[in-house]
C-alpha positions as CSV (number, residue, x, y, z in Angstrom):
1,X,-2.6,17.7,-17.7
2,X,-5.5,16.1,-15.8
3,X,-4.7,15.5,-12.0
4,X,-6.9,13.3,-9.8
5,X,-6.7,14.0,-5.7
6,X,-7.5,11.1,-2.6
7,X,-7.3,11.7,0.6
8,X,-9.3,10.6,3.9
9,X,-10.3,13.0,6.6
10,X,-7.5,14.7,8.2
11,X,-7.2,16.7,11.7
12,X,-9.1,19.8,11.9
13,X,-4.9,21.6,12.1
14,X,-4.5,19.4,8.5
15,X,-7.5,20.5,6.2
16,X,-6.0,24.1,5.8
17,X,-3.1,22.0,3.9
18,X,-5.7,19.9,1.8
19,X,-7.8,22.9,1.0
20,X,-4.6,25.2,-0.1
21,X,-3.4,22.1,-2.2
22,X,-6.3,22.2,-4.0
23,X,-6.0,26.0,-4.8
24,X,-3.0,25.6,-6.0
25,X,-3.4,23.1,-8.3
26,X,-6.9,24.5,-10.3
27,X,-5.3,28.2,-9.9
28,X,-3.0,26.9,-12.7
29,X,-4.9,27.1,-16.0
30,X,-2.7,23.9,-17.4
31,X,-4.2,21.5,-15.0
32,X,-7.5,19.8,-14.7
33,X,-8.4,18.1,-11.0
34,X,-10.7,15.5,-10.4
35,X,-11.3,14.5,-7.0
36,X,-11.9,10.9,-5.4
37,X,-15.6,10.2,-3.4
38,X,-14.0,9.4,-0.4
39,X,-12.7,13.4,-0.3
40,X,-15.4,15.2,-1.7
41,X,-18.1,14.9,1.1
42,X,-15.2,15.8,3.4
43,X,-14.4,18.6,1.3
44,X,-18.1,20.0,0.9
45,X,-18.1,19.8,4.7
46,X,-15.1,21.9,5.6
47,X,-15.3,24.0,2.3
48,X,-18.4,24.3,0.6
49,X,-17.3,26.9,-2.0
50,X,-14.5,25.1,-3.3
51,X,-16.4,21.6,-3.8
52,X,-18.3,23.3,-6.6
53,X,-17.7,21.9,-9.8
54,X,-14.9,20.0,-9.2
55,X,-15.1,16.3,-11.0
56,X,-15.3,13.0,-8.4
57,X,-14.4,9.9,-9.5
58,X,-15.6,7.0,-7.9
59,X,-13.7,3.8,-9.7
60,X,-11.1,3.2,-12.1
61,X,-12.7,3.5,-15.6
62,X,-12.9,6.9,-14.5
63,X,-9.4,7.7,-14.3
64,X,-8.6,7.1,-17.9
65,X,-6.6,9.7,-19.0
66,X,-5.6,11.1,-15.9
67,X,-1.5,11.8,-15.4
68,X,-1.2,11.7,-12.3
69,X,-3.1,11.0,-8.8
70,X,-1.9,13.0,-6.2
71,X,-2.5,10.8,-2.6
72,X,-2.2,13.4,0.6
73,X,-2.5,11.8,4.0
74,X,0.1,8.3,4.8
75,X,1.3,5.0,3.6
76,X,-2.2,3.9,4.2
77,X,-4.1,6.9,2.0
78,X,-1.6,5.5,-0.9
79,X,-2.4,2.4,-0.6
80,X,-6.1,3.1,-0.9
81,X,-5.4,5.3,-4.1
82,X,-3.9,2.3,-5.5
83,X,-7.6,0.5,-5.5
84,X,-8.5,3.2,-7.5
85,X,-5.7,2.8,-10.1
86,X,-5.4,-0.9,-10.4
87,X,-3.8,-1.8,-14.3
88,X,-4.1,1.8,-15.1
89,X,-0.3,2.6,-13.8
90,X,-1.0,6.1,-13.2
91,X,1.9,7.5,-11.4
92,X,1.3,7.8,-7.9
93,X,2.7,11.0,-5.8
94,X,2.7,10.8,-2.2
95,X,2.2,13.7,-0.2
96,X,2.8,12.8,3.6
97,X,0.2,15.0,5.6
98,X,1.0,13.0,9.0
99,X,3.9,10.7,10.7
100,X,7.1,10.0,8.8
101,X,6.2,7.1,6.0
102,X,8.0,4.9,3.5
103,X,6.0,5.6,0.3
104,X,4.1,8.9,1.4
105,X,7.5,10.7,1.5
106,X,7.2,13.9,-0.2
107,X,6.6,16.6,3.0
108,X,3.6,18.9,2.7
109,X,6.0,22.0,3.1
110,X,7.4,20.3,-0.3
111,X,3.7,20.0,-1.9
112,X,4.0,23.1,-4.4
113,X,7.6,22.8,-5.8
114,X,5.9,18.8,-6.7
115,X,3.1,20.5,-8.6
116,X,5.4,22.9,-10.6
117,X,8.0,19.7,-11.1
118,X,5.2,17.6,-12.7
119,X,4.1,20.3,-14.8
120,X,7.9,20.7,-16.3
121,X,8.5,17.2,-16.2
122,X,11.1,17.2,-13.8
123,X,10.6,13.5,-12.2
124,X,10.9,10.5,-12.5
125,X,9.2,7.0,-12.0
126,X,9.5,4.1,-9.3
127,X,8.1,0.6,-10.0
128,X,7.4,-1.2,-7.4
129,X,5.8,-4.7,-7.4
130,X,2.7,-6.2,-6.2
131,X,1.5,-9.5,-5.2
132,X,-1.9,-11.1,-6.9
133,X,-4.2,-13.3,-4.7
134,X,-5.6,-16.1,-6.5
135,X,-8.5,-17.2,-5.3
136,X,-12.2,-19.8,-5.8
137,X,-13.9,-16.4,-4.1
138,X,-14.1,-14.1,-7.3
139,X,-15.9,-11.7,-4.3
140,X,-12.8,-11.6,-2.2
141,X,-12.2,-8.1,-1.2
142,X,-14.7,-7.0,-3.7
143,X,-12.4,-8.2,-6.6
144,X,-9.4,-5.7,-6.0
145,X,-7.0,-9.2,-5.0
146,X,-4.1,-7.2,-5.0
147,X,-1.6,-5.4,-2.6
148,X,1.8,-3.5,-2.7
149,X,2.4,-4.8,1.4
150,X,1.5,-7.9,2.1
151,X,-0.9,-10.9,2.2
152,X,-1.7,-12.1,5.8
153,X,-3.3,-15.2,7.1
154,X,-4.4,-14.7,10.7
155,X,-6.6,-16.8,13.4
156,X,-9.5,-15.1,14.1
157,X,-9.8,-15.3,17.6
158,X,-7.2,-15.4,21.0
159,X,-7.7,-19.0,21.7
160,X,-5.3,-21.2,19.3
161,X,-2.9,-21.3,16.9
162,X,-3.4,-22.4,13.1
163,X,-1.4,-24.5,11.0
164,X,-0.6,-22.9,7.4
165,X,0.4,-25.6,4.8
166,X,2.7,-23.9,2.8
167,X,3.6,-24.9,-1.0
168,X,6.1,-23.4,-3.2
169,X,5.4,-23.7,-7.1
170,X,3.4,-26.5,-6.1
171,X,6.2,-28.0,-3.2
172,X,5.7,-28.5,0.0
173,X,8.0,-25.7,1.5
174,X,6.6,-26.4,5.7
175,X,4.2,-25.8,7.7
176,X,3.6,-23.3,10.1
177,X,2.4,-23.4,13.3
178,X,1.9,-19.7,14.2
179,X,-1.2,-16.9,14.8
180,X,-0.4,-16.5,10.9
181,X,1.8,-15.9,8.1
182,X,2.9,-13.1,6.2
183,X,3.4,-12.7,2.5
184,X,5.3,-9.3,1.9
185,X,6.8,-7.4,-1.0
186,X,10.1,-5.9,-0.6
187,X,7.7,-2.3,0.1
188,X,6.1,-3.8,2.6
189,X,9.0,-5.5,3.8
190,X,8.9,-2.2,6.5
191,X,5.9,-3.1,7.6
192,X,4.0,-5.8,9.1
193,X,6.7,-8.2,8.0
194,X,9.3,-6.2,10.0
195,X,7.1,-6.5,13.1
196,X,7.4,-9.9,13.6
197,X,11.2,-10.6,12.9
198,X,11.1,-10.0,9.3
199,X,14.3,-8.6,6.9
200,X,14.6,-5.2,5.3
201,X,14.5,-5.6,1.4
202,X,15.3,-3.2,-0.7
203,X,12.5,-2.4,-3.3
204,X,13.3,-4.0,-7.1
205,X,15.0,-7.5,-5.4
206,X,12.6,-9.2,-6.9
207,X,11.8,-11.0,-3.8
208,X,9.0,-12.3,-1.8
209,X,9.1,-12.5,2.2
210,X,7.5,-15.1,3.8
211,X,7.5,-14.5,7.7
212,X,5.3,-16.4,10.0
213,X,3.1,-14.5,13.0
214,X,4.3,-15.8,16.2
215,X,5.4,-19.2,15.2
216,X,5.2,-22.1,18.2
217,X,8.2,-24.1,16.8
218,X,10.8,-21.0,17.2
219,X,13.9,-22.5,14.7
220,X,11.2,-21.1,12.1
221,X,12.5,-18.5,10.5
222,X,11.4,-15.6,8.0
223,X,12.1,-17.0,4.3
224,X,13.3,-14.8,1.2
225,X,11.9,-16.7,-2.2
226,X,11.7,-15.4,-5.6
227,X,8.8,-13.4,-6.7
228,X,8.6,-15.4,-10.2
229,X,6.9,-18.3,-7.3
230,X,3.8,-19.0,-6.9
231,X,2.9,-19.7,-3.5
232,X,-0.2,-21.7,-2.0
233,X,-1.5,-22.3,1.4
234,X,-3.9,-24.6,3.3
235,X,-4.9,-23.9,6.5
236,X,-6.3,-26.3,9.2
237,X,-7.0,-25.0,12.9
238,X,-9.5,-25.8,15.6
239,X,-11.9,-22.9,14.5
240,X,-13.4,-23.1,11.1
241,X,-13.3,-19.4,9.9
242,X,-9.7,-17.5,9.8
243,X,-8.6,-14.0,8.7
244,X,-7.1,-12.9,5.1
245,X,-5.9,-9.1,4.6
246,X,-4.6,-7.2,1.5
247,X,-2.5,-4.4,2.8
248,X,-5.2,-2.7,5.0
249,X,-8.1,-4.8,3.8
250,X,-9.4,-7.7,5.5
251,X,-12.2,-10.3,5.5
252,X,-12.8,-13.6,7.2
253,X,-12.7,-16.9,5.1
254,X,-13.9,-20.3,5.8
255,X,-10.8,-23.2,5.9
256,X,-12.5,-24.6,2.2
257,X,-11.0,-21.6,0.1
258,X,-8.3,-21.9,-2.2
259,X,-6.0,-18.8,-1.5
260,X,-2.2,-18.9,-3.4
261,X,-0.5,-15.5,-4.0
262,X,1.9,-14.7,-7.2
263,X,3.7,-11.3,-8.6
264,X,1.1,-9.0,-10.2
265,X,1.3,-8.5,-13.4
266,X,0.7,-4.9,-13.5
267,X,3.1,-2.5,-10.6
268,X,2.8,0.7,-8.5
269,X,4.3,3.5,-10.2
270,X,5.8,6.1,-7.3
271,X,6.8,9.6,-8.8
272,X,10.3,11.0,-7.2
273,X,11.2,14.1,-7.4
274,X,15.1,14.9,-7.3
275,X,16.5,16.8,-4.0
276,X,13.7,15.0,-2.0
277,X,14.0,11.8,0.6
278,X,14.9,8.3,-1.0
279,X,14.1,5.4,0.1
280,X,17.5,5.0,1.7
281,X,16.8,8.6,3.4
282,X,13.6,7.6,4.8
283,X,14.3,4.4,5.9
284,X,17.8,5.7,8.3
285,X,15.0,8.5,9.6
286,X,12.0,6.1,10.4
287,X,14.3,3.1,11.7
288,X,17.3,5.8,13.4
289,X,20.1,4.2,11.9
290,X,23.3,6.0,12.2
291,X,22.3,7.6,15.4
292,X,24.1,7.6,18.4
293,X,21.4,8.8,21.2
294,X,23.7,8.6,24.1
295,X,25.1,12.4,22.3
């Protein structure tokens, strides 16, 4: 079973955790381990010794055959292991090494019974899906136009608004006056979407949010549309260059560019392992539900 590893650089307290993860993993003689590039100059930093002779990989055709990719850090260290896998599929485990998160929810204290679950195959396998931005820009965040959160469309600067035209299946749904609009999945319905006023959706509705940032006409209200739509935009504002982000990648774009975003046609696979937090667990822990704090 061949295993890849991401993570980013972690508190000084942290990298004990990242270095004993790794021991434990090519200590077993049924498991091979490659490691991403973003880890491995950390890891020759803070452990020399170990770096030796471990694989990196550095982009996706790399990751052909691999069974798994292990992501240790938060939501955001997944999310940047899912540039890596792209069509690929390979089943992502989440290993949270910081604050509570939605889709980093296995806990570090839980890091070896995961190992020894996916070597018996005791798991199992959550799709979840992802928008596709379409685009004229074929360099558009370097060609990786696709996000498990959100698309966002956001002025660049403090001193106006923007208007977003927005179409659905080729409709004019309404146009939003606003610092932006979001596009979300129902993952990343906990995120940025929720910020600004959006609703919780539970993961498999098959739904797109569409919540605008700030809007200036206030009866506008987040939007719940099916994610078999395509949906299109153009924007018009008194500055010529805006903002466009893919989860936690953005760029600036001038007001000529074509942008519409549609389902992906490949998903995020999330391995679960039973006795551990659902998503229904983590989201009554990160949001309080059920909690009474005046006892």
């Amino acid at each position: 079973m061949i295993i890849a590893l991401h993570s980013r650089k972690l508190e000084t307290e942290r990298s004990k955790f990242i270095i004993d993860s790794i021991k434990y993993i090519i200590d077993k003689p049924e498991l091979e381990l490659v490691i991403s590039d973003a880890l491995a100059p950390y890891l020759e930093k803070i452990e020399p010794e170990l770096s030796k002779g471990l694989k990196v990989f550095s982009n996706t055709e790399q990751l052909r055959g691999v069974d798994f990719m292990i992501s240790i850090g938060g939501d955001g260290t997944l999310l940047q292991a899912l540039t890596y896998v792209q069509e690929l599929e390979i089943p992502i485990v989440g290993v949270n090494a910081g604050r509570l998160g939605f889709l980093a929810s296995i806990q570090r204290e839980n890091f070896q019974t995961t190992i020894d679950a996916l070597v018996n195959g005791y798991y199992s396998i959550e799709e979840r899906t992802m928008l596709a931005l379409v685009s004229d820009r074929e360099d558009l965040f370097g060609g990786i136009k696709f996000g498990l959160n959100e698309f966002t469309i956001l002025k660049r600067d403090t001193s106006s608004m923007i208007v977003v035209h927005t179409y659905l299946n080729g409709e004019y749904l309404n146009s939003y006056w606003a610092d932006g609009l979001i596009v979300s999945t129902p993952s990343g319905s906990t995120g940025y979407s929720l910020s600004v006023g959006g609703p919780v959706v539970i993961p498999g509705s098959e739904n797109f949010i569409i919540s605008p940032v700030c809007p200036h006409n206030l009866n506008v209200r987040p939007l719940i549309v099916s994610d078999s739509s395509i949906i299109s935009f153009e924007i018009e504002g008194r500055s010529k260059n805006f903002l466009v982000s893919l989860d936690s990648r953005s760029e600036a774009v001038d007001a000529s560019i074509q942008l519409a975003v549609r389902k992906c046609p490949f998903k995020a696979k999330l391995v679960k392992i039973g006795g551990q937090d659902n998503f229904l667990d983590t989201l009554r822990k990160k949001l309080n539900w059920g909690l009474d704090n005046r006892n």
